[in-house]
N, C-alpha and C positions, 0 to 999 in steps of 0.2 A: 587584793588579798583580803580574805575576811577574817575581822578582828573581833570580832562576837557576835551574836545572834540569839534571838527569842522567839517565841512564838507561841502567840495566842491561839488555844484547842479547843475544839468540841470534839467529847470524848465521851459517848453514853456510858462506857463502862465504866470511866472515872466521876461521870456525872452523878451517875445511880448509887456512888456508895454512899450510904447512911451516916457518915460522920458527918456531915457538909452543912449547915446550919439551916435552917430553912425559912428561919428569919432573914436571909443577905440574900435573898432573890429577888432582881435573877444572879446570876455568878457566871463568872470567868474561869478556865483553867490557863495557868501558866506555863509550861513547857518549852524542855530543851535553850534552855537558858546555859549560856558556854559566854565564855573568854578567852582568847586564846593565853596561852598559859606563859607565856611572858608580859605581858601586859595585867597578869593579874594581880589584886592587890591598889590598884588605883583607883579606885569608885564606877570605873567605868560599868558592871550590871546593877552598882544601886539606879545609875541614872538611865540605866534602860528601865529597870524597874519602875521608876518614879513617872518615866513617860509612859509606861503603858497602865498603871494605874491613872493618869488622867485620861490616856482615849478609851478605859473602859468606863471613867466617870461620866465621860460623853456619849456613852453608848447606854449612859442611866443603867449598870451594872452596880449591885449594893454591897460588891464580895469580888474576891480573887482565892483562888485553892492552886493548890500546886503539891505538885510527888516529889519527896527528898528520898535520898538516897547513900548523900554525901552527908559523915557530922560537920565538916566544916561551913557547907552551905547550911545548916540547921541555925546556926549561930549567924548568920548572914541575914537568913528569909525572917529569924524571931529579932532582929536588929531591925528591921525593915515593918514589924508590927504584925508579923504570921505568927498565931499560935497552932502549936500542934492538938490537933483534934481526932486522929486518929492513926493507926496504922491497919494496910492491907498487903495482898497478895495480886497482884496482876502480873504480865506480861512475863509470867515464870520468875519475879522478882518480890523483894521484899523491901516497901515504900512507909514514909513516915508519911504521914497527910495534914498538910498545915495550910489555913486557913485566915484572909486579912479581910476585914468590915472597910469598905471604903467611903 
């Protein structure tokens, strides 16, 4: 049974938006980041998080970006060293765009 899941994206559309620093290149996107939701609350996505910022340090990645959508993950991903840098429209949605210098 799967108890969470991440996944590191390349996404031109997400790539291309202009909030993205251009100093922290090259970059990461984050995505689809889940818990399942009795287990949530335990640390368990900071510490996916914390590993896939080291195998993007190993990948000599200078950045990680990610789409929020949720306020309560916004207080999570800015707990984690994401600042919000911008917001957009894609996938007929409406995203926070937040950004961490690794």
């Amino acid at each position: 049974e799967i108890i969470s899941a991440i996944s590191i994206d390349h996404d031109e559309e997400v790539d291309k938006l202009d909030c993205w620093s251009k100093d922290f290149q090259p970059s990461a996107e984050v995505a689809r980041v889940c818990v399942r939701k009795d287990l949530q609350g335990q640390g368990i996505a900071k510490m996916m998080m914390e590993h896939v910022f080291g195998v993007l340090r190993e990948q000599n990645k200078k950045s990680v970006h990610i789409l929020v959508r949720d306020k309560v993950a916004l207080k999570c991903y800015s707990d984690l060293g994401f600042v919000l840098v911008g917001e957009c429209e894609l996938f007929e949605k409406h995203f926070v765009c937040m950004e961490k210098k690794l």
